[in-house]
C-alpha positions, -999 to +999 in steps of 0.1 A: -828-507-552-796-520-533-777-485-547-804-464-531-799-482-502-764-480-500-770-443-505-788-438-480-768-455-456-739-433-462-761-402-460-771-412-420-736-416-416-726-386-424-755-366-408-745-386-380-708-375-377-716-336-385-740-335-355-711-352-333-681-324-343-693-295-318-677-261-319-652-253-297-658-226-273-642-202-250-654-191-216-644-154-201-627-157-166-619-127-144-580-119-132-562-093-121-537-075-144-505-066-135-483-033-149-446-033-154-424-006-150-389-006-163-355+002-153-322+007-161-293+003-130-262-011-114-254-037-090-235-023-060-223-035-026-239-019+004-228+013+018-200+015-014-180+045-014-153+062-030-118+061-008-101+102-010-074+114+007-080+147+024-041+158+024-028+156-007+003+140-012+024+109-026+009+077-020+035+063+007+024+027+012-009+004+005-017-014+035-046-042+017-050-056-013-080-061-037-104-083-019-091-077+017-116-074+045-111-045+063-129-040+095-141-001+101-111+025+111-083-003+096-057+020+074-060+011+037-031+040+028-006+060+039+003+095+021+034+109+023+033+151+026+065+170+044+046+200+050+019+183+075+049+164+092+072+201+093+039+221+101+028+196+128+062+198+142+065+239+143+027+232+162+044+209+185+072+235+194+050+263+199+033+243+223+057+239+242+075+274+243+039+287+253+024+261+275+007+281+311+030+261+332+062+270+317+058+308+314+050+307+353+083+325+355+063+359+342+035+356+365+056+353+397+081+386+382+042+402+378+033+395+413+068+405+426+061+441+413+023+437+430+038+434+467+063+460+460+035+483+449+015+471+481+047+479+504+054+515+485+015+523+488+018+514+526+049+535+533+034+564+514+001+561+534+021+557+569+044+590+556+010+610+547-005+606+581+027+613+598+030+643+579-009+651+581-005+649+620+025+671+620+009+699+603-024+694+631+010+703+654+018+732+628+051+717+624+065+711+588+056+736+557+024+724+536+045+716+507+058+687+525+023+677+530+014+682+496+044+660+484+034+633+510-001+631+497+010+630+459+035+606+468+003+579+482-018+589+455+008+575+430+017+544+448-022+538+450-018+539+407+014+520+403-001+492+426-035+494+409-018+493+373+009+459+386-026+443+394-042+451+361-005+441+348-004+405+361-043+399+347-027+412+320-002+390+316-021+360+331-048+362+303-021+363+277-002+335+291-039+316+290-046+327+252-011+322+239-015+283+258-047+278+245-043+284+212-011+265+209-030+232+224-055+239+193-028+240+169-012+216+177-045+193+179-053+209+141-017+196+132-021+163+142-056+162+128-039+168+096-012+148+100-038+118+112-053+124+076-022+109+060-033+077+075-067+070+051-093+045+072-119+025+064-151+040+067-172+006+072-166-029+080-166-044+044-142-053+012-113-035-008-134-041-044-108-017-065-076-002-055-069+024-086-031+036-074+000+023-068+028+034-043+049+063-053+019+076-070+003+112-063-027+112-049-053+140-045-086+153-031-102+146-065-087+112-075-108+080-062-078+057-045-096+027-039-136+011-033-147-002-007-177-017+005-200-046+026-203-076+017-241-072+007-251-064-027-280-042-038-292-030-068-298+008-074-322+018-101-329+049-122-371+055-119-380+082-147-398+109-129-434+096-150-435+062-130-420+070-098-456+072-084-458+034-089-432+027-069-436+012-037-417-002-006-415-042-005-424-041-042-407-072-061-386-071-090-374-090-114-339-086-127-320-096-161-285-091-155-258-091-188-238-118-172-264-142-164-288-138-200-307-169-193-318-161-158-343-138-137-332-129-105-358-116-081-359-084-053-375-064-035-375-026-034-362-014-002-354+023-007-369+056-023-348+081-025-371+112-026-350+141-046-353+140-082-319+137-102-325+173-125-305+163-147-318+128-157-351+139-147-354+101-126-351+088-089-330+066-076-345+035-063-323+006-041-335-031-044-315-059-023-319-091-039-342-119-025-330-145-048-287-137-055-267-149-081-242-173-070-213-148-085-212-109-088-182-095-093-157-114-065-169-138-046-152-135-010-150-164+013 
């Protein structure tokens, strides 16, 4: 009697604790879902370019140094070519020898001949009327009229042609003066393009010569930048639609592995790189790493 009992004691007990263990449950909620696009791309400074030299030449002397700020129009090189310096020269000499005011000499020897023509054409009409009212007296033969007459109708060319001589001569003096001034200012451009110049108000990141070097059109002397970073990104052509203005993104970077950086997308470039068949997409940073690549003070 006292096992049954004991029995069914531990029976309750147990019917007891099974109706206590509940299931546990799970209840829906509603969220929006986000989509991720990703990109490969570089970390650049703002407004980075390439420093060429439009003359080539030898690299004369280096003006900055890696990490020097240079405001806009500061020289960063100087290139050494004889042929701008000889040809700006010859410009400067040719100048001279033609400039309007020193060649006035011709003009006045142009005009000289102009009054003598006047004064010849003069005489030669007095002579012709003296000689036309001499034959209205029948006195004199009519070849001396004839003569007279030919003789004003020449002077009236030869002063005609010393006027059409000094325009002449005037317009040449112009030209030639003109032209030289242009030279010479194409000369100087050229020899103004041995000086290379910043192009912003920024930083020397890379100088890739050294002096006594030659330097080219095609070689890339130095880089130089702001001091603002951004980050340009390659968008493949299939998820550039995505892409929006003030969009934030999240950036890994190989030097800092451990850490997301955030930005924001601030410009769409709207041609589509053929070859790579992507877009190029600029991001400044809202949140910056303390470090990337020199830190300036």
């Amino acid at each position: 009697m006292k096992d049954f009992k004991l029995l069914h004691l531990l029976l309750l007990q147990f019917l007891f604790f099974s109706c206590n263990n509940k299931p546990e449950t799970a209840s829906p909620q509603k969220t929006n879902i986000s989509e991720s696009v990703y990109a490969s791309g570089c970390v650049k400074s703002e407004n980075q370019y390439d420093v060429h030299t439009k003359v080539n030449g030898v690299v004369a002397e280096i003006y900055v140094k890696e990490g020097t700020f240079v405001k806009k129009g500061s020289p960063i090189f100087r290139i050494d070519n004889t042929n701008s310096k000889l040809n700006s020269e010859n410009a400067r000499l040719v100048a001279m020898a033609n400039d309007y005011s020193v060649n006035q000499g011709k003009l006045k020897e142009a005009k000289n001949v102009i009054d003598i023509s006047r004064k010849k054409m003069l005489s030669d009409s007095l002579a012709l009327v003296r000689q036309q009212e001499l034959w209205s007296a029948n006195i004199g033969s009519q070849l001396e009229l004839e003569q007279a007459e030919l003789n004003y109708e020449q002077a009236k060319v030869n002063f005609k042609k010393a006027e059409l001589t000094y325009e002449d001569i005037n317009r040449q003096l112009k030209l030639a003066s003109d032209q030289s001034k242009n030279n010479l200012k194409m000369a100087e451009a050229s020899e103004n393009d041995l000086i290379i110049r910043s192009e912003v108000d920024g930083y020397v990141y890379k100088i890739n010569v050294s002096t006594g070097e030659l330097a080219t059109s095609a070689s890339v002397l130095a880089v130089v930048g702001e001091a603002q970073f951004l980050i340009e990104l390659n968008i493949d052509e299939f998820d550039i639609v995505k892409i929006r203005n003030g969009q934030k993104v999240l950036v890994r970077m190989d030097s800092y592995r451990d850490q997301v950086f955030e930005a924001q997308v601030h410009y769409i470039y709207p041609m589509m790189n053929e070859r790579t068949r992507s877009f190029k997409v600029e991001a400044v940073f809202t949140t910056q790493p303390e470090i990337l690549y020199l830190k300036f003070k």
